[in-house]
mmJSON file of the N, C-alpha and C atoms, coordinates in Angstrom:
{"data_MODEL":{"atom_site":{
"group_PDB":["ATOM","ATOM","ATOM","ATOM","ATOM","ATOM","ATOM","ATOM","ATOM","ATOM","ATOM","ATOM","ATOM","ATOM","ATOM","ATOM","ATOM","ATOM","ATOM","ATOM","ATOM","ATOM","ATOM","ATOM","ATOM","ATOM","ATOM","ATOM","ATOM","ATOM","ATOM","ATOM","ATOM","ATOM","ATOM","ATOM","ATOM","ATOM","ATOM","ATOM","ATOM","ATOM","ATOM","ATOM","ATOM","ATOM","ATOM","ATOM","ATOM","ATOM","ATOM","ATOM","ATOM","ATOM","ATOM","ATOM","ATOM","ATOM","ATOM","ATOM","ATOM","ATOM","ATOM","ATOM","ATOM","ATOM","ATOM","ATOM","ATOM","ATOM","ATOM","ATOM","ATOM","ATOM","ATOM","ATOM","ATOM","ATOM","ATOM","ATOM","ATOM","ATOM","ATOM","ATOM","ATOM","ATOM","ATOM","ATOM","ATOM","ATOM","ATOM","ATOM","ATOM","ATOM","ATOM","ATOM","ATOM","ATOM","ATOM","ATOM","ATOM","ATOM","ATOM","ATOM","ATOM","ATOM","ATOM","ATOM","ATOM","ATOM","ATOM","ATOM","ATOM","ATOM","ATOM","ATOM","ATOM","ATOM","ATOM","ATOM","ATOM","ATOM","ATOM","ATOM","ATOM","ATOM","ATOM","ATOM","ATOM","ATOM","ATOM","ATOM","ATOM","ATOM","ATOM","ATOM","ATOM","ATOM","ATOM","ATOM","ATOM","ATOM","ATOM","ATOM","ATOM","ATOM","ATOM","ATOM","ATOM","ATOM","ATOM","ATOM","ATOM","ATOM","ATOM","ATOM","ATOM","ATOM","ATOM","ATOM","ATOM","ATOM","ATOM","ATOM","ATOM","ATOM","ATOM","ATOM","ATOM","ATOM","ATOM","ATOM","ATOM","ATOM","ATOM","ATOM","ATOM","ATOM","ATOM","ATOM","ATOM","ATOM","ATOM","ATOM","ATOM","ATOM"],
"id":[1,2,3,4,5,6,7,8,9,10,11,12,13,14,15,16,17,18,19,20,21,22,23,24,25,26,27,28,29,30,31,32,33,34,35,36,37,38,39,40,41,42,43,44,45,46,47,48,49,50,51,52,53,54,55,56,57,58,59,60,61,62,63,64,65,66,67,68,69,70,71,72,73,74,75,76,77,78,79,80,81,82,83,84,85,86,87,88,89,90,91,92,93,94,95,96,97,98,99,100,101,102,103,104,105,106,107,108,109,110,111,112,113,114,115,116,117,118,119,120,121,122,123,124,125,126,127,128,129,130,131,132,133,134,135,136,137,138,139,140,141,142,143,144,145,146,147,148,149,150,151,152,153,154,155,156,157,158,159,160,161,162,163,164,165,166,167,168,169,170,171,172,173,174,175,176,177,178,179,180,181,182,183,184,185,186],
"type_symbol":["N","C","C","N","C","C","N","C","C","N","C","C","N","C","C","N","C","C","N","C","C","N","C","C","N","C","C","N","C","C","N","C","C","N","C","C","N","C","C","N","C","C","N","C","C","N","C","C","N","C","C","N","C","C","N","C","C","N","C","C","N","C","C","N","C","C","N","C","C","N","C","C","N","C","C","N","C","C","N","C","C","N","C","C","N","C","C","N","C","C","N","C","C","N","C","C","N","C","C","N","C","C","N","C","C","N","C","C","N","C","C","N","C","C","N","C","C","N","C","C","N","C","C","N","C","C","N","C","C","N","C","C","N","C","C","N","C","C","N","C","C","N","C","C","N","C","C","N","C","C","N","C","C","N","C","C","N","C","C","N","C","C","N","C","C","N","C","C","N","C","C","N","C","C","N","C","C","N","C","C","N","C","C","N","C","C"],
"label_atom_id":["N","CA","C","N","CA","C","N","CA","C","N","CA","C","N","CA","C","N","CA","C","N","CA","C","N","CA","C","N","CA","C","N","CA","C","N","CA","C","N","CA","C","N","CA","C","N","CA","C","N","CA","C","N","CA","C","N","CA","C","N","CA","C","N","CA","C","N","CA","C","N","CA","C","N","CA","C","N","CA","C","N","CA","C","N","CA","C","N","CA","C","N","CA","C","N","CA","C","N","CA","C","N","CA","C","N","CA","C","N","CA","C","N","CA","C","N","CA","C","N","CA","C","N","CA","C","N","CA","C","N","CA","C","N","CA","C","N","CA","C","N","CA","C","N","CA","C","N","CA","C","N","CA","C","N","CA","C","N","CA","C","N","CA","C","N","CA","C","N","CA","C","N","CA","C","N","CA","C","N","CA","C","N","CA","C","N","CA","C","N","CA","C","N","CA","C","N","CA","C","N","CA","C","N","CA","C","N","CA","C","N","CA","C","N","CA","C"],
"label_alt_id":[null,null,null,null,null,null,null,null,null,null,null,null,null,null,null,null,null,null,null,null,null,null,null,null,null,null,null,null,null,null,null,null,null,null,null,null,null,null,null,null,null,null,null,null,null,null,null,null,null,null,null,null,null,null,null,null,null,null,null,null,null,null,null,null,null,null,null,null,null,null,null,null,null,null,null,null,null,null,null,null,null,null,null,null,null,null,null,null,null,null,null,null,null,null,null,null,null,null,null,null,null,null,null,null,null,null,null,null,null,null,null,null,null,null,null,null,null,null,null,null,null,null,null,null,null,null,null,null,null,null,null,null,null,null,null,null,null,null,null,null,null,null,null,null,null,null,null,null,null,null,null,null,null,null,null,null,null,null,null,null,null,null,null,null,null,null,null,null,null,null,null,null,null,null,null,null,null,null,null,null,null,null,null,null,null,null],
"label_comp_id":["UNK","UNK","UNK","UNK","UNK","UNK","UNK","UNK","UNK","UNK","UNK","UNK","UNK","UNK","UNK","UNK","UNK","UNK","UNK","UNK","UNK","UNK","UNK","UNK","UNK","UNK","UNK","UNK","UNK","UNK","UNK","UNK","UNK","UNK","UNK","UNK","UNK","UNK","UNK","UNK","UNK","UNK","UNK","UNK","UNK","UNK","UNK","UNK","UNK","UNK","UNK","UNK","UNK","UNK","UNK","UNK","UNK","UNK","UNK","UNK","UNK","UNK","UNK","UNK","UNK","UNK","UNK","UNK","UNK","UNK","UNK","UNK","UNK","UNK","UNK","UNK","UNK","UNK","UNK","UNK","UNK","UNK","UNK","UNK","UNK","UNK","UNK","UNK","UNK","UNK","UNK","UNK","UNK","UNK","UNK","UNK","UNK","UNK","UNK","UNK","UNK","UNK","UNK","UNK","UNK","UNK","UNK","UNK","UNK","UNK","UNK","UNK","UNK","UNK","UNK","UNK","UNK","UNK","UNK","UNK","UNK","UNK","UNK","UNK","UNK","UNK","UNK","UNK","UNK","UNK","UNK","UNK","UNK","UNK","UNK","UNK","UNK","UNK","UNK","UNK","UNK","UNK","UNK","UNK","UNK","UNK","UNK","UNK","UNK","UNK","UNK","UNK","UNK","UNK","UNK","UNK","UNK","UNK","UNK","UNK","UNK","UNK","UNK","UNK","UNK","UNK","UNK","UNK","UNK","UNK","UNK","UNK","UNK","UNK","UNK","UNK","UNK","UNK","UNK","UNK","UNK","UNK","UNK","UNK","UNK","UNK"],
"label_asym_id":["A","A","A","A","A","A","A","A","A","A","A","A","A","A","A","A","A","A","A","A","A","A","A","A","A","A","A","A","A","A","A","A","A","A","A","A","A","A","A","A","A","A","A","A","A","A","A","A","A","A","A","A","A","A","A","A","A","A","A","A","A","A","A","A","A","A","A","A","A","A","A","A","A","A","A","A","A","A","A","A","A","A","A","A","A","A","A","A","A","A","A","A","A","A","A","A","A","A","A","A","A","A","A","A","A","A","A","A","A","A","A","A","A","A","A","A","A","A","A","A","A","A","A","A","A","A","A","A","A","A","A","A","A","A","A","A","A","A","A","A","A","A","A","A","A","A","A","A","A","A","A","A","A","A","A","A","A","A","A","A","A","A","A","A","A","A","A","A","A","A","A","A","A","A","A","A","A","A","A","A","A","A","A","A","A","A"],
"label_entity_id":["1","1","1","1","1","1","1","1","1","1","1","1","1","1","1","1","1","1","1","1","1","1","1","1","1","1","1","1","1","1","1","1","1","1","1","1","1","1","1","1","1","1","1","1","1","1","1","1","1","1","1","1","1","1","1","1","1","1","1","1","1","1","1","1","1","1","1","1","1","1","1","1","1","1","1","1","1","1","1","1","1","1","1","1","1","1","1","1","1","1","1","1","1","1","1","1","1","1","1","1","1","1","1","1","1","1","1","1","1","1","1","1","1","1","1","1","1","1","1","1","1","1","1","1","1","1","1","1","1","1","1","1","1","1","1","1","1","1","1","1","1","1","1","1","1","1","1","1","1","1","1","1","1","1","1","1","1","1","1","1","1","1","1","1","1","1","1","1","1","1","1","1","1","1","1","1","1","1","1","1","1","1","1","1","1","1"],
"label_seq_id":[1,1,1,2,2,2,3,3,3,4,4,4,5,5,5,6,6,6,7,7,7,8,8,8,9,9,9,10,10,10,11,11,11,12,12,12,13,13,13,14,14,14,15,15,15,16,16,16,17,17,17,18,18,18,19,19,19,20,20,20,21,21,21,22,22,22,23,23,23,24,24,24,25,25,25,26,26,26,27,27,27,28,28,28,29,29,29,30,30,30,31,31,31,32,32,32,33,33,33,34,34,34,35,35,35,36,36,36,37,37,37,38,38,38,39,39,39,40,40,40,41,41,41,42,42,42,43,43,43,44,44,44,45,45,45,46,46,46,47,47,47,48,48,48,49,49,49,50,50,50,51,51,51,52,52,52,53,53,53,54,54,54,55,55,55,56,56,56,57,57,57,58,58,58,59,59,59,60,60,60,61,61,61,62,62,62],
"pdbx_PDB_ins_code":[null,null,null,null,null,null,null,null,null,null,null,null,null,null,null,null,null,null,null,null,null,null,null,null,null,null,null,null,null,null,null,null,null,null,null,null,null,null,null,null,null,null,null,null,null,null,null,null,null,null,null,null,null,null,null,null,null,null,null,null,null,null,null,null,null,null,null,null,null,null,null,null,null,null,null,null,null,null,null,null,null,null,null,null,null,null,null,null,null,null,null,null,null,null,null,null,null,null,null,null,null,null,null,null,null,null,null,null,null,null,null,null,null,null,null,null,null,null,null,null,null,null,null,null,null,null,null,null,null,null,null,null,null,null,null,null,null,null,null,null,null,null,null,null,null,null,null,null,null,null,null,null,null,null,null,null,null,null,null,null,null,null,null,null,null,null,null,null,null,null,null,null,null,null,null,null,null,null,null,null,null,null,null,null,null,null],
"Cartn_x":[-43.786,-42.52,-42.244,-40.863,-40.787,-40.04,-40.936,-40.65,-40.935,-39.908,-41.027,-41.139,-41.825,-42.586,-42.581,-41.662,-41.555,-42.142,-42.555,-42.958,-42.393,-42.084,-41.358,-42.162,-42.183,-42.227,-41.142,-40.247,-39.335,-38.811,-38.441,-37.59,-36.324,-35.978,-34.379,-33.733,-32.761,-31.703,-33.02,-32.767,-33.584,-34.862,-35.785,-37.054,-38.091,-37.703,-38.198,-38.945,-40.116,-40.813,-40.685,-40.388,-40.107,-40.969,-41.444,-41.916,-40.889,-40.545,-39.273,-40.147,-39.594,-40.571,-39.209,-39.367,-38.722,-38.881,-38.35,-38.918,-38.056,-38.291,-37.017,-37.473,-36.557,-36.957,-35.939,-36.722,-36.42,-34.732,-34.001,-32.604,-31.799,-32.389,-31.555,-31.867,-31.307,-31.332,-32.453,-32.454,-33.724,-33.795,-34.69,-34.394,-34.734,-34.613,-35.324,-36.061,-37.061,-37.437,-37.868,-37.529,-38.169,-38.47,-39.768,-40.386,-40.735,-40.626,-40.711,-42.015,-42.358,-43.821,-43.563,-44.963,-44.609,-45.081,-45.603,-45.904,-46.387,-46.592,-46.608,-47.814,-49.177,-50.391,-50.323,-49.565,-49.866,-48.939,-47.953,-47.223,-47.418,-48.757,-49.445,-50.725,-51.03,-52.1,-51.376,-50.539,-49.742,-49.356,-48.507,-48.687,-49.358,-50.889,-51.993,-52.492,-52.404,-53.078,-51.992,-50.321,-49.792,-49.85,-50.312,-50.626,-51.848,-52.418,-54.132,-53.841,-53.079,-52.753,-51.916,-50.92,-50.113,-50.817,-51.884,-52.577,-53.217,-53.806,-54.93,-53.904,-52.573,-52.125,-51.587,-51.635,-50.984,-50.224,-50.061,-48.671,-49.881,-49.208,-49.732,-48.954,-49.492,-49.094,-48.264,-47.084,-46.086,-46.773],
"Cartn_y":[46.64,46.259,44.788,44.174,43.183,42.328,42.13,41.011,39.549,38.95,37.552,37.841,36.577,35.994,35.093,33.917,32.444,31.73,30.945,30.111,28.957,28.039,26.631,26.541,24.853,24.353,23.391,23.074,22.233,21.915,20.758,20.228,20.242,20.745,20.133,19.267,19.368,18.031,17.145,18.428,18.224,17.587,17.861,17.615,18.855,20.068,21.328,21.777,21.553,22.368,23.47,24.265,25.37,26.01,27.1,28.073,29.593,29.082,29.811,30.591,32.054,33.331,33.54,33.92,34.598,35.709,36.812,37.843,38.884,39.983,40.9,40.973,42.02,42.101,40.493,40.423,39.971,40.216,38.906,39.334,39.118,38.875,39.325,38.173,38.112,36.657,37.293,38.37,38.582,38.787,38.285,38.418,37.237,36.904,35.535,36.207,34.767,35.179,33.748,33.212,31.606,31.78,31.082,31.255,29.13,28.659,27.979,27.189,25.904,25.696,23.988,23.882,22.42,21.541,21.333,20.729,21.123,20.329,20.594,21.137,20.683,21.326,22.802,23.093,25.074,25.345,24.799,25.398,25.765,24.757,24.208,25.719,25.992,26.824,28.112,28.604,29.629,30.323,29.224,29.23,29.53,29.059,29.092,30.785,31.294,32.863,33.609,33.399,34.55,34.848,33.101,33.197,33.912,33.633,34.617,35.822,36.79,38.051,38.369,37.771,37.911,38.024,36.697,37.283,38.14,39.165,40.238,41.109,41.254,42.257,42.085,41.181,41.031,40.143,39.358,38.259,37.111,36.036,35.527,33.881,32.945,31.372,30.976,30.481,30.102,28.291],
"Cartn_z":[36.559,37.15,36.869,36.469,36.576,37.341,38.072,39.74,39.919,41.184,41.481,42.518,43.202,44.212,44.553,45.159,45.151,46.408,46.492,47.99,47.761,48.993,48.562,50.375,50.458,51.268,51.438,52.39,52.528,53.843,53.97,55.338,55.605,56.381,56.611,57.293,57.312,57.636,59.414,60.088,61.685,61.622,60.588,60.574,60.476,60.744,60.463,59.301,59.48,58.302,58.169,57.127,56.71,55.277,55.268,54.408,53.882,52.872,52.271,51.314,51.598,50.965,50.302,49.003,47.978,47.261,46.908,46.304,45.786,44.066,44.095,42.738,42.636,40.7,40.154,38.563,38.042,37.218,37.665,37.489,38.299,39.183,41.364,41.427,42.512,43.832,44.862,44.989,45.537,47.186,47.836,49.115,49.705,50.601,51.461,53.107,53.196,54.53,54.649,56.083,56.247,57.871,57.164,58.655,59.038,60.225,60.598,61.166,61.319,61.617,61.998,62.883,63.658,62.795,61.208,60.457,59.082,58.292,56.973,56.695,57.395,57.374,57.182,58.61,58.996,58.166,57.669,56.922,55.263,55.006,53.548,53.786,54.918,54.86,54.801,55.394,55.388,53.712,53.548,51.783,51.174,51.562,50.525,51.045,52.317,52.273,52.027,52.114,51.274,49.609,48.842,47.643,47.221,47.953,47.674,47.55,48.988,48.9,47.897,47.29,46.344,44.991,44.678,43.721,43.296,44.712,44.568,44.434,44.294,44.425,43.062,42.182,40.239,40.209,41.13,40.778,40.126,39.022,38.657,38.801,38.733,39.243,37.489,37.592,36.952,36.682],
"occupancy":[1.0,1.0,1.0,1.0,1.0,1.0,1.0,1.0,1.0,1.0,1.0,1.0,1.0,1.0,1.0,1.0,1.0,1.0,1.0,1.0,1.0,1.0,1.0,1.0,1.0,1.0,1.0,1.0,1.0,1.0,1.0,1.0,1.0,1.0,1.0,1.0,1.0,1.0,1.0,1.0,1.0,1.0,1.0,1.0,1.0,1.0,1.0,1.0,1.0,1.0,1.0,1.0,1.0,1.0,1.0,1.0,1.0,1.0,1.0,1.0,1.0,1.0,1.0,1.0,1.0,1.0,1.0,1.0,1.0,1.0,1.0,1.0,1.0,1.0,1.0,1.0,1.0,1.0,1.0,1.0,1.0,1.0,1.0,1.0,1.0,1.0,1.0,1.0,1.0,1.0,1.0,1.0,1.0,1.0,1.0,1.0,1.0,1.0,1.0,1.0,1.0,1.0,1.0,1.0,1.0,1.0,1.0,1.0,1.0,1.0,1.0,1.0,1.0,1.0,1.0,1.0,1.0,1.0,1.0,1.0,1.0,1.0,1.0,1.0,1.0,1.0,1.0,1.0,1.0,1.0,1.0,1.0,1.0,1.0,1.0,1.0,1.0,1.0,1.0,1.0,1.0,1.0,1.0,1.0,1.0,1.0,1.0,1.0,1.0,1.0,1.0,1.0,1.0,1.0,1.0,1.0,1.0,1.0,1.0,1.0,1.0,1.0,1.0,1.0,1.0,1.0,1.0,1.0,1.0,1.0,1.0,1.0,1.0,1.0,1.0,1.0,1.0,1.0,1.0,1.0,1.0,1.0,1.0,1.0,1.0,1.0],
"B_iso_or_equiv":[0.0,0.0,0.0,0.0,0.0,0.0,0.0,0.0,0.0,0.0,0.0,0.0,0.0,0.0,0.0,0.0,0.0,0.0,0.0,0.0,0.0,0.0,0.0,0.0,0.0,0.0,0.0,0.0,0.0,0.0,0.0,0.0,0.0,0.0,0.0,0.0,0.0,0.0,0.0,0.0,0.0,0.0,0.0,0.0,0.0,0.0,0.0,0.0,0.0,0.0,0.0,0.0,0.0,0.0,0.0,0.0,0.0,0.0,0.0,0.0,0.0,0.0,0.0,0.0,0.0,0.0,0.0,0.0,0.0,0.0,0.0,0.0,0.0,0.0,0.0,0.0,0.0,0.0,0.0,0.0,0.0,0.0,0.0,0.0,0.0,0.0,0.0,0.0,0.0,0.0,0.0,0.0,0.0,0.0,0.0,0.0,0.0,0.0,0.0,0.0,0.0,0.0,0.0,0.0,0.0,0.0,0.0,0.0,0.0,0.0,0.0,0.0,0.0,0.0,0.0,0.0,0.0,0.0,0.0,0.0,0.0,0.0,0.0,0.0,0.0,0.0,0.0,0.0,0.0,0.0,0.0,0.0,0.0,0.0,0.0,0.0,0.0,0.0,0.0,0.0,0.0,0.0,0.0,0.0,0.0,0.0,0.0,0.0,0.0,0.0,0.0,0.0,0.0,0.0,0.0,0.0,0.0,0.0,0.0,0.0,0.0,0.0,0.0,0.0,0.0,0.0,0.0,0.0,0.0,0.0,0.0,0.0,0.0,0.0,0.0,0.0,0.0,0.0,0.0,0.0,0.0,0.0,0.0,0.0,0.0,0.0],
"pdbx_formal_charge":[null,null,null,null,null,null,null,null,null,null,null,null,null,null,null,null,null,null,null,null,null,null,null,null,null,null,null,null,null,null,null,null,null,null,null,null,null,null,null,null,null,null,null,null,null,null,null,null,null,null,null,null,null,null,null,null,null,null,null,null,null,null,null,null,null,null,null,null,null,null,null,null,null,null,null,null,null,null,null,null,null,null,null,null,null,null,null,null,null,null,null,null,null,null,null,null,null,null,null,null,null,null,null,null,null,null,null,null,null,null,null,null,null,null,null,null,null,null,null,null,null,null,null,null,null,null,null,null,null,null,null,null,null,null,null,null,null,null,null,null,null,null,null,null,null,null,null,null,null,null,null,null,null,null,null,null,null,null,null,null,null,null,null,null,null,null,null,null,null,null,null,null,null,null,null,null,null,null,null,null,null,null,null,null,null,null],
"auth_seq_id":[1,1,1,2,2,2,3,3,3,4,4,4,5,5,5,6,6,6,7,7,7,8,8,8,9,9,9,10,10,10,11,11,11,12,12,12,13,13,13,14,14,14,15,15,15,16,16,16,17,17,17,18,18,18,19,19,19,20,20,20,21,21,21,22,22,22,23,23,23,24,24,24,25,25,25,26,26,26,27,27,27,28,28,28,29,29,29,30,30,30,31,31,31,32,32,32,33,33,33,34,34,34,35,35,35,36,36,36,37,37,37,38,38,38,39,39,39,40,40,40,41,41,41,42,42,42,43,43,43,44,44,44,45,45,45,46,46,46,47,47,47,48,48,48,49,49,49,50,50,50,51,51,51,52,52,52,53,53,53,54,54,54,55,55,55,56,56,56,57,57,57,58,58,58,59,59,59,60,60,60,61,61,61,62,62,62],
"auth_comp_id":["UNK","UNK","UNK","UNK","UNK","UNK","UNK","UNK","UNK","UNK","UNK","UNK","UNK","UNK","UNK","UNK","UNK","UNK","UNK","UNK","UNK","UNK","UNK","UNK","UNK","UNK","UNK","UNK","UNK","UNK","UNK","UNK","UNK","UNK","UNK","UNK","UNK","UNK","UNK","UNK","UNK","UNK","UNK","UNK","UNK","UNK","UNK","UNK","UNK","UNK","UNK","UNK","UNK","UNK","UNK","UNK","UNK","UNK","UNK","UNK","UNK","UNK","UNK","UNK","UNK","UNK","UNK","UNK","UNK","UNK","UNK","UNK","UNK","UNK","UNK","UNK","UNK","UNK","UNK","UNK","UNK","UNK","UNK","UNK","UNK","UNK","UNK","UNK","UNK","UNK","UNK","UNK","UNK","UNK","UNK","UNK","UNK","UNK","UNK","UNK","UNK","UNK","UNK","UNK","UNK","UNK","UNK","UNK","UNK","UNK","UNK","UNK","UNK","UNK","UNK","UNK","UNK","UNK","UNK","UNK","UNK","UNK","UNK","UNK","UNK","UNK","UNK","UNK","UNK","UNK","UNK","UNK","UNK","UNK","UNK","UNK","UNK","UNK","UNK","UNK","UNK","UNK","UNK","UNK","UNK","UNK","UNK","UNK","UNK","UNK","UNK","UNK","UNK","UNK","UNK","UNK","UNK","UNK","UNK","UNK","UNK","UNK","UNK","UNK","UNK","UNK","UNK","UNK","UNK","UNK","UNK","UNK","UNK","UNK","UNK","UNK","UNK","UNK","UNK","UNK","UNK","UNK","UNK","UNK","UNK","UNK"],
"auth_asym_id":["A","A","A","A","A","A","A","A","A","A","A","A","A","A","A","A","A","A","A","A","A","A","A","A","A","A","A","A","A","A","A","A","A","A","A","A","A","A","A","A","A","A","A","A","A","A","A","A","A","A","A","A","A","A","A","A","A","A","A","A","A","A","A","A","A","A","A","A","A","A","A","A","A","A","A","A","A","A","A","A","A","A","A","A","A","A","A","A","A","A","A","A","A","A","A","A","A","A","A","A","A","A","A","A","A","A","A","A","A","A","A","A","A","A","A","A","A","A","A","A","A","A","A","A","A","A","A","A","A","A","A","A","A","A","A","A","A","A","A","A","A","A","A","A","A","A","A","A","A","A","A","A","A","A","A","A","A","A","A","A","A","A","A","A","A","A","A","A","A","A","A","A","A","A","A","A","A","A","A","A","A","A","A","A","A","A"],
"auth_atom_id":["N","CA","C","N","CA","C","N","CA","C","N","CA","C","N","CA","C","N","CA","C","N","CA","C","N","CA","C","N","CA","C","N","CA","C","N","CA","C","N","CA","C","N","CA","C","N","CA","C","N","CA","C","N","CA","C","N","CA","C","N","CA","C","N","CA","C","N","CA","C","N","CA","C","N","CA","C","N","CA","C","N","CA","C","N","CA","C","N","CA","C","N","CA","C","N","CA","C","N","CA","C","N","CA","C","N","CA","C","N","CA","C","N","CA","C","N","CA","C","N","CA","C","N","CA","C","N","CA","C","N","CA","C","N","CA","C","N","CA","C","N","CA","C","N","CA","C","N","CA","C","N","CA","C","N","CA","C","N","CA","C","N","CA","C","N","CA","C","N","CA","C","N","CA","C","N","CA","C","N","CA","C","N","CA","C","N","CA","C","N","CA","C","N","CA","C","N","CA","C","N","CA","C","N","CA","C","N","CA","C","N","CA","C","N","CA","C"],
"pdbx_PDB_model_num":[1,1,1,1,1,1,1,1,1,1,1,1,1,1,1,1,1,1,1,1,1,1,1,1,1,1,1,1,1,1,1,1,1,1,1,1,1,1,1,1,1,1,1,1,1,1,1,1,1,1,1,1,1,1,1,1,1,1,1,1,1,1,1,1,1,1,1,1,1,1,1,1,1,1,1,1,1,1,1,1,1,1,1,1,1,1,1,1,1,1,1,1,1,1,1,1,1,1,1,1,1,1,1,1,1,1,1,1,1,1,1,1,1,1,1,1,1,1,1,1,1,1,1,1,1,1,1,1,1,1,1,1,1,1,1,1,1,1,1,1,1,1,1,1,1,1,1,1,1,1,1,1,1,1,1,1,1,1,1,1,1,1,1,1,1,1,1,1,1,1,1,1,1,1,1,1,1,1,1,1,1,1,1,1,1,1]
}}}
């Protein structure tokens, strides 16, 4: 199948750390999901275990 998988870490205007999940076939805009967090740490670790699961499952790092 040909799909992505995107992660971003980013702030907004407020100060809100945010973990922006991306995902969809290739071609699309895809879908979004953002989940929120009281700092960049939990939000840096969060990242790092949906990338793990993502890798065991075939996605590969761009």
């Amino acid at each position: 199948m040909r799909r992505f998988y995107s992660l971003m870490i980013e702030q907004d205007l407020f100060g809100t750390v945010r973990l922006v999940r991306n995902w969809g076939r290739i071609g699309t805009n895809g879908q979004e999901l953002v989940e929120e967090f009281s700092n960049e740490i939990e939000a840096g670790q969060a990242l790092e275990a949906v990338a793990q699961a993502k890798r065991r499952r075939g996605y590969r790092d761009l």
